[in-house]
N, C-alpha and C positions, 0 to 999 in steps of 0.2 A: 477869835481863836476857835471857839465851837463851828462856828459858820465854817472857817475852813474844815476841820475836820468833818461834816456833816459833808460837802461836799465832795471830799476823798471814800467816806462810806460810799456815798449814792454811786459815784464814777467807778469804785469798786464791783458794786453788785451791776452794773451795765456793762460790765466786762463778761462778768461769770454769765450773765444771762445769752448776752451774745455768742459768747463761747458755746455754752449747750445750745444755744441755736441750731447754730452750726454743725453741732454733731450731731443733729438729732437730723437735718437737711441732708447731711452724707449717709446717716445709717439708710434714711430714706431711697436715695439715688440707689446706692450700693445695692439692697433689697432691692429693687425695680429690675435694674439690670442684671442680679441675681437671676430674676425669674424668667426673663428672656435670655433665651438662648442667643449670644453674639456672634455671628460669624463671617468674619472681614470677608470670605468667601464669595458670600450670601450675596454681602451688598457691592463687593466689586461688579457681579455677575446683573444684581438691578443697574448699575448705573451702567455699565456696558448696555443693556436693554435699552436704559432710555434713553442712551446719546444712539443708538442705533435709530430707532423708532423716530429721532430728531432727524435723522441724515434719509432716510425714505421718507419720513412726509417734506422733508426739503426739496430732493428728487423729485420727489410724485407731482411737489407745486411746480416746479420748473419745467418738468416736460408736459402737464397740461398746461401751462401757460406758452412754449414751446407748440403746443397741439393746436391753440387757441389762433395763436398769430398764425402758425401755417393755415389753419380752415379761414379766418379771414383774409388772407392773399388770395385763398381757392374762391371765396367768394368774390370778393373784389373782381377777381377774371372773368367769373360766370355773369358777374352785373354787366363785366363793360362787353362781353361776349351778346348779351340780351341788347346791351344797348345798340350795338352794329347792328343786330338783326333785324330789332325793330327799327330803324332807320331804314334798312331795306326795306321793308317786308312796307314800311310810309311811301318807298320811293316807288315798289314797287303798286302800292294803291294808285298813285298820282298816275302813274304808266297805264293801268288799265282804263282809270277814269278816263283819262287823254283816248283812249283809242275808242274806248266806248263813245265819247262825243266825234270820233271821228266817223266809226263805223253808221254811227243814226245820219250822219251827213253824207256820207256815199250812197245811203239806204234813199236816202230823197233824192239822191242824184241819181243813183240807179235804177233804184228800184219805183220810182214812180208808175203812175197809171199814163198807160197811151190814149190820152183823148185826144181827138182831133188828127189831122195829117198836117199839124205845121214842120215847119223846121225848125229846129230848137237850137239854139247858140249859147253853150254855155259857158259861164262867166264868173268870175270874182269880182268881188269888190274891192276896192285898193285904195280908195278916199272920198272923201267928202268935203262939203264947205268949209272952212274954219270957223265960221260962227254959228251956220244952223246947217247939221247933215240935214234937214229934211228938207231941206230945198233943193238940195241935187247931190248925188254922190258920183263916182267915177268909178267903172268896170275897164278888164284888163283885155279888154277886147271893142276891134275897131271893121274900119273898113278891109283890114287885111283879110277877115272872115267874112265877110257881105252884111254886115250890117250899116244901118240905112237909117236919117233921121227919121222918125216918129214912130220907127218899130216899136211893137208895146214888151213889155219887159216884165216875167213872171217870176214866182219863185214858187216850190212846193212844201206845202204846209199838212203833214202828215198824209202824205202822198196826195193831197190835190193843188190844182195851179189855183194859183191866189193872185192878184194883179199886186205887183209894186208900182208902176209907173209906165212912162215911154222916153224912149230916148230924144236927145235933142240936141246933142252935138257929136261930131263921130270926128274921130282923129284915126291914124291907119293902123295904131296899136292899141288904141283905148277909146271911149268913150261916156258922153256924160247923160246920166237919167234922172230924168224928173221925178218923183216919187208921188205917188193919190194924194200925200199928206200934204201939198202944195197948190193954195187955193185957184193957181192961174192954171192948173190941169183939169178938166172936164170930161167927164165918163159916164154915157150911157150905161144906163144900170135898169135892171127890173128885180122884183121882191121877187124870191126863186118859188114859194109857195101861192101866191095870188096872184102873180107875172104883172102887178101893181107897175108901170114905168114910170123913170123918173131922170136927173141927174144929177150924180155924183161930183158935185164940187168943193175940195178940201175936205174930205170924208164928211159932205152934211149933203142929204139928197132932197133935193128941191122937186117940186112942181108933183108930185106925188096925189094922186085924186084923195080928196077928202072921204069919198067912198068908202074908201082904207081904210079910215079909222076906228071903224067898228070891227075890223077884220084882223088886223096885224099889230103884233105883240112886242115887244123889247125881247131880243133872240134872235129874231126871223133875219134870215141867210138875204143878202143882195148880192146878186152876180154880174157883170156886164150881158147887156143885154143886146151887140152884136150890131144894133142899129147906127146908119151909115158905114160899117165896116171899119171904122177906125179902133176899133177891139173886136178880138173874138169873143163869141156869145159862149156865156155857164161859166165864167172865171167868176172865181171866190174874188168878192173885193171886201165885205166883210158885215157884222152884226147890226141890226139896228140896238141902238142904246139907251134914245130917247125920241120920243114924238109929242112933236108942238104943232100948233097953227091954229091963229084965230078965228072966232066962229064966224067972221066978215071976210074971210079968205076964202078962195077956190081950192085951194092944195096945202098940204103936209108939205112938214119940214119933219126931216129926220135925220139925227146925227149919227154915225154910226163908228162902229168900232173893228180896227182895220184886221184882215185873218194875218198880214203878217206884223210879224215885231220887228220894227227898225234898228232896233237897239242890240240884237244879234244879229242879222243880215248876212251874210254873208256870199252865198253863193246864189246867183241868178242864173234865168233863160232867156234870152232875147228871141221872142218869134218872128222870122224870118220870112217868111209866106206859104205856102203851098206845097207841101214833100213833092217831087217831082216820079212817077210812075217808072221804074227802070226797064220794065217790058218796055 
């Protein structure tokens, strides 16, 4: 019985307590907002601000992002605008290069030195062997121009005649030449600065006085040197590269190195004989 009633006291006074809680929590509130001035006005006018202030930086995000994709379309264009250009501007290199290698090859056709009074025949190349071009290749010129088996056949190596070969079949619109580089061709030759004679067979020059050897260097120019007439004399046939021959031997051997390159060829002269005097 006391327990109950001790219980009803204590549940009593946690009433009363609570209660002035509470009213001492409202006098509080009440004083606070006493002392600020409230005015529904006030804060209509902020929250109008800040839903404003929400609707321009929404705007502001949308049209620079609106700004962004339009400047990246603008560039997109300007790349693929750069990229056409520069494709030209590549085709148009390739165009010059082309005609520059053109121009340096009319330059040697043209513009050569006039040595000699032969007649010149001039010629393209158009094939060769199917196993080894330097055994013979084929010009687009025949007997329909005068050309003649064993006419010798030049080409111009920074404006001088350099020997390629001779011819040695003639068809009436084409014909085929033997090129130095083929050891069954044989070509009087002398060392242009000690007039050293010798013969050129398969670019290695035989029979060459030992003499020489104290005298002549790896460099030094061989030309044909005119004798029996089967080439003209002062053609570039090309460098010496190496000199051998044993001390029990009478003559050098010397291998040399040819003035023209086979491997771009293109355009030849067939010498023809003797320009003829038109007085």
């Amino acid at each position: 019985m006391f327990k109950g009633l001790s219980f009803r006291k204590h549940k009593k006074d946690f009433v009363t307590f609570f209660i002035l809680m509470a009213l001492s929590i409202g006098m509080l509130v009440y004083t606070a907002f006493s002392e600020i001035s409230f005015k529904p006005k006030q804060v209509g006018l902020d929250f109008f601000s800040f839903c404003q202030r929400g609707i321009v930086s929404t705007g502001k995000f949308f049209s620079q992002t609106a700004g962004s994709i339009s400047e990246l379309r603008n560039l997109k264009k300007e790349y693929n605008t750069l990229l056409k250009e520069y494709a030209e501007y590549q085709q148009m290199k390739q165009d010059y290069e082309h005609l520059e290698q053109e121009n340096s090859m009319l330059k040697e056709l043209l513009g050569f030195r006039e040595e000699g009074s032969m007649t010149k025949i001039p010629a393209v190349v158009i094939g060769g062997e199917t196993n080894n071009f330097f055994k013979s290749f084929i010009i687009n010129q025949g007997s329909s121009k005068g050309i003649k088996k064993d006419m010798p056949v030049i080409a111009y190596v920074d404006g001088y005649q350099s020997l390629v070969g001779k011819v040695v079949e003639v068809g009436t619109f084409s014909s085929v030449v033997k090129p130095i580089t083929d050891s069954s061709l044989y070509v009087p030759a002398v060392l242009q600065k000690f007039r050293y004679r010798g013969l050129v067979n398969g670019l290695v020059m035989d029979f060459v006085s030992r003499e020489a050897s104290s005298r002549i260097n790896c460099g030094d120019l061989v030309v044909t040197s005119g004798f029996n007439g089967s080439y003209p004399e002062n053609i570039y046939i090309g460098k010496v590269k190496s000199i051998s021959g044993k001390e029990y031997e009478t003559s050098l051997r010397l291998e040399l190195e040819p003035f023209v390159d086979f491997f771009r060829l293109e355009y030849v002269f067939v010498l023809a004989g003797e320009d003829k005097d038109e007085n």
